[in-house]
Residue, then its C-alpha position, 0 to 999 in steps of 0.5 A: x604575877x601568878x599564883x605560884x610565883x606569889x607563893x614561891x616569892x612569900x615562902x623564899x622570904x620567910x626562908x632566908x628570915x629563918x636562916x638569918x635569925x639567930x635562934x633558927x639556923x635550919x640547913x638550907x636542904x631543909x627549907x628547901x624541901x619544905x618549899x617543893x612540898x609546898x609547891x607540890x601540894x599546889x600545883x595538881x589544883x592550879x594544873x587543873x585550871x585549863x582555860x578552853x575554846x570549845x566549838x560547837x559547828x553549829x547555830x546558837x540553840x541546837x544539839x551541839x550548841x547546847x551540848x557545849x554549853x552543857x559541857x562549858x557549865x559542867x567543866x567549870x562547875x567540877x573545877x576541872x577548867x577555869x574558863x570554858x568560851x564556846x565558839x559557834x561556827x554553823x555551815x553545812x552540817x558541821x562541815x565548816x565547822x569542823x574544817x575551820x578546826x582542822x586547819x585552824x587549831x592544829x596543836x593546840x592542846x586547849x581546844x576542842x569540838x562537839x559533834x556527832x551523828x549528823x556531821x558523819x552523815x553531812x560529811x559524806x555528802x558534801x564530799x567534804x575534803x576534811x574528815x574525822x579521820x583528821x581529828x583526835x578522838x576523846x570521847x563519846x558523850x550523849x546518844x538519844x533513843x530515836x521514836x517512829x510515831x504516827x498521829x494519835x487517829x492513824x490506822x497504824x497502829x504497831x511498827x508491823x503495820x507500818x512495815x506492811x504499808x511500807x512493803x505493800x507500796x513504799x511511795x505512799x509511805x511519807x516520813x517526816x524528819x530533820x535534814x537530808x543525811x542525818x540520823x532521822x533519814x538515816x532511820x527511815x532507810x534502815x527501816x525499810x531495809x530491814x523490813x524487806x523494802x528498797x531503801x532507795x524508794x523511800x519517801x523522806x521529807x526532811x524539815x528544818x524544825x521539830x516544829x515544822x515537823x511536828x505540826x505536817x504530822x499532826x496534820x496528817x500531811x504524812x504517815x510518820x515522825x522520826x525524831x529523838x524521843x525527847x522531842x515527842x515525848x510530850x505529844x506522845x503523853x498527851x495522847x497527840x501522837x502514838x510511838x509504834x517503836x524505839x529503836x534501843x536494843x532494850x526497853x526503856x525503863x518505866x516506858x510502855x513504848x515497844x523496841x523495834x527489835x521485839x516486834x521483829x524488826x531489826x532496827x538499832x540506831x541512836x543519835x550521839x554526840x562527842x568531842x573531839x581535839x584538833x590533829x598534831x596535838x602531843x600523847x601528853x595534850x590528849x591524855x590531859x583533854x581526856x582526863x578532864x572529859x572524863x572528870x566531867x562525865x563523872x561529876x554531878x553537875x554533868x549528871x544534873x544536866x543530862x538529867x534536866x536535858x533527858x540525855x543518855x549516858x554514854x560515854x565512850x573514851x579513848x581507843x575504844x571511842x577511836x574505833x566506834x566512830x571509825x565503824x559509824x562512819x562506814x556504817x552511815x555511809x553505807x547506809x547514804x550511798x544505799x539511798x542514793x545521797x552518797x555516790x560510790 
């Protein structure tokens, strides 16, 4: 028996004893009332009790998959689900994922789907017959600051120095980074676009692992990284590895590290996550979904979190997110089909 039913059940026994006593003849309008308040109070905390299934398309231990399970722990944590189950399906850049959800889930307003940057670029691609202008947006969540560095003995030593051997002979210039159409490809080709450079020449080579990644740079077997900042942060304090540029449009409070934009390089560019619903799903199913994200973001658990993950702020919800991924999506196909990965 649910909640409600108990309590219903219980006060509508007390009330017919109270009308039978002989000392308490209360107009039954009265007890009525008495009941609905009752039930009113408790509806908003049990209304709030969502039970989700959130996909993260990806392999247990990535950025979507520790996204949802932040977001699992936050949801639960702040009261606004009662249970959260987090569903990995990996494929493709999200591309099985988020068709799985697309043609599985539609209407069903308790279901959601992490994403973000890579699945944009992924999508393009693979000529992917789904797309995110199939699904119903809810909110931006995280972006990560994206960091060029280059090993600690390197000749290069500011992001106009690398602009000059970019310039000078592109092809020597190796890039070392995650998959082929993600943000960190996607940042080498703004890069040499915005330095003067054809960005269809660019030298990327793209790996499966930071790990990979970290030690073909360190190595010097290329002439740069491109990553997330958290994931070098640790080399580049230690003095391994040397950052020539963030690409935030401001520098990053308490860092020495330089912006690509005050070293005369126009380059703006952060990998971010969102979540999103299924399509069909009612005004009412969204507006639920999207008052509990935000209940979320706003709650100190989802603040501890993105405290321990190193992760930025940046929520982003309603039309207004509705309209940012719509323009990243050009955007990054833009940039793709500049490079060559995506055919006009």
């Amino acid at each position: 028996m649910r909640p409600n039913d108990t309590m219903r059940q219980t006060i509508n026994t007390s009330a017919r004893a109270l009308e039978n006593a002989p000392m308490f003849q209360f107009p039954m309008r009265l007890v009525g009332a008495a009941v609905a308040l009752t039930l009113a109070a408790a509806t908003p905390a049990l209304a709030q009790q969502l039970e989700l299934k959130l996909m993260a398309p990806a392999a247990p231990g990535g950025g979507w998959d520790q996204t949802a399970r932040s977001m699992q722990q936050a949801l639960v944590a702040a009261g606004v689900a009662r249970s959260v189950q987090v569903i990995n399906v990996p494929g493709a850049g999200g591309s099985v994922g988020i068709a799985q959800f697309v043609n599985g889930a539609k209407g069903d307003g308790n279901q959601l789907m992490v994403n973000g940057f890579v699945m944009v670029g992924a999508l393009a691609m693979n000529r992917s017959p789904v797309t995110l202008e199939q699904v119903t947006p809810i909110a931006r969540l995280t972006e990560e600051i994206q960091v060029i560095v280059v090993p600690a003995n390197s000749p290069i030593k500011t992001a106009q120095d690398l602009a000059t051997a970019v310039k000078a002979d592109i092809a020597k210039v190796t890039f070392a980074g995650g998959s082929a159409g993600g943000v960190d490809h996607v940042m080498a080709a703004l890069f040499a676009g915005a330095v003067g450079a054809d960005a269809k020449k660019i030298n990327y080579i793209p790996f499966s692992g930071g790990g990979e990644s970290l030690a073909a740079i360190l190595g010097g077997k290329v002439t740069a990284g491109i990553s997330g900042l958290s994931e070098y942060d640790g080399q580049i304090k230690s003095g391994k590895l040397r950052a020539i540029g963030v690409t935030s449009e401001k520098r990053i409070a308490g860092s020495d590290i330089p912006t690509f934009k005050e070293q005369g390089i126009d380059l703006v560019i952060a990998n971010w996550r969102s979540v999103v619903a299924p399509p069909g799903i009612t005004p009412e199913q969204r507006k639920t979904l999207s008052d509990a994200v935000e209940k979320m973001v706003k709650s100190d658990a989802w603040k501890e979190i993105l405290k321990q993950k190193g992760w930025e702020d940046a929520y982003l919800g309603g039309d207004a997110f509705a309209d940012f991924l719509k323009k990243e999506t050009v955007r990054v196909t833009d940039v793709l089909r500049s490079v060559g990965l995506v055919k006009s």
